[in-house]
Phi, psi and omega in degrees: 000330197273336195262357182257310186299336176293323158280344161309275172347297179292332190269336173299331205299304182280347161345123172248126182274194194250174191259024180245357190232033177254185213250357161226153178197212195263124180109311186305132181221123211235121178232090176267143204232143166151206191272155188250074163283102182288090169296158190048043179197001093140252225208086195233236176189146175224188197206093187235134196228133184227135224224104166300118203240309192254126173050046164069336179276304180210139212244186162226172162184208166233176170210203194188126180221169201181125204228153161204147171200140187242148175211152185211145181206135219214095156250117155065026175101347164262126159258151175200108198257143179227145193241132160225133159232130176239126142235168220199079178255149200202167193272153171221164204197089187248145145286130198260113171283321172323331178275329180291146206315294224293328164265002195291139171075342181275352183242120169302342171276338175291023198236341171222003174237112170251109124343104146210211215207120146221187189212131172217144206218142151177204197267148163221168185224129209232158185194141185209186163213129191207105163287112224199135176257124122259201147267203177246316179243169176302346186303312195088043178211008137225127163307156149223156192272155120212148182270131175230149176230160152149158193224190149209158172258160207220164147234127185272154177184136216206168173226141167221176163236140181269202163160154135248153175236176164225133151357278188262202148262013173219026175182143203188146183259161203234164170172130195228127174263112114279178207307307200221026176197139167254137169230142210220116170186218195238169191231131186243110168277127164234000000 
């Protein structure tokens, strides 16, 4: 008796879902909303939607990131506040590992975890300020303000790595690393 619940066991233990369960596939469409930490661009929100497009493997979509960060700093009467704003919508194009033939029904988690890689490109657009006291002369004895502004546009192109896990079969939380941005939120699937 003790040697049939043991093999009960080993074969749930060892259980393979099917390639119709996994929690990202072909068809799938996943949008996640939530936070942007930019390091050195300081703390904003983003919006990323991926599309399951080819073999259960890879998917495409876009994202939207938005950054702002203020600083200010006040030594012995010199000052200096800095303004910064990014925003950054740009194309996405990821590996789902969870979808290749040879793991497709073999990781039991994939039914509730999607895994991937993505690589992302587009335009981004920065606008800043640095407002700064100094003196005016060798004297030290009157200060001045001045403002330098100005912004440009740049293009980007980053690799990260993600996941979702999902809850539900339609809601989940998302996160994503890359070299200089973390995105942290919830996930919606249809």
């Amino acid at each position: 008796m003790m040697k049939r619940y043991a093999i009960i066991a080993l074969m749930a233990a060892t259980a393979t879902i099917s390639a119709a369960d996994l929690a990202f596939q072909k068809g799938t469409h996943a949008i996640g909303v939530g936070a942007n930490l930019d390091f050195g661009r300081g703390i904003g929100a983003a919006v990323a939607w991926d599309m399951g497009a080819i073999n259960d493997m890879f998917s495409f979509g876009a994202e939207m990131k938005f950054s702002v960060d203020h600083d200010d700093l006040d030594i012995l009467g010199f000052t200096n506040e800095w303004s910064y704003t990014y925003i950054s919508p740009e194309f996405r194009f990821a590996f789902h590992p969870f979808g290749i033939p040879s793991l497709k029904g073999k990781v039991s988690a994939a039914n509730k975890l999607d895994a991937y890689v993505v690589a992302h490109t587009g335009p981004s657009f920065q606008k800043w300020s640095h407002t700064y006291k100094t003196y005016k002369d060798e004297n030290f004895d009157v200060m001045v303000e001045q403002t330098d502004k100005d912004g440009d546009v740049g293009f980007n192109f980053g690799t990260a790595v993600g996941a979702r896990f999902f809850f539900t079969d339609m809601f989940g939380v998302w996160g994503e690393v890359d070299w200089d941005r973390t995105l942290l939120g919830v996930n919606f699937k249809f």
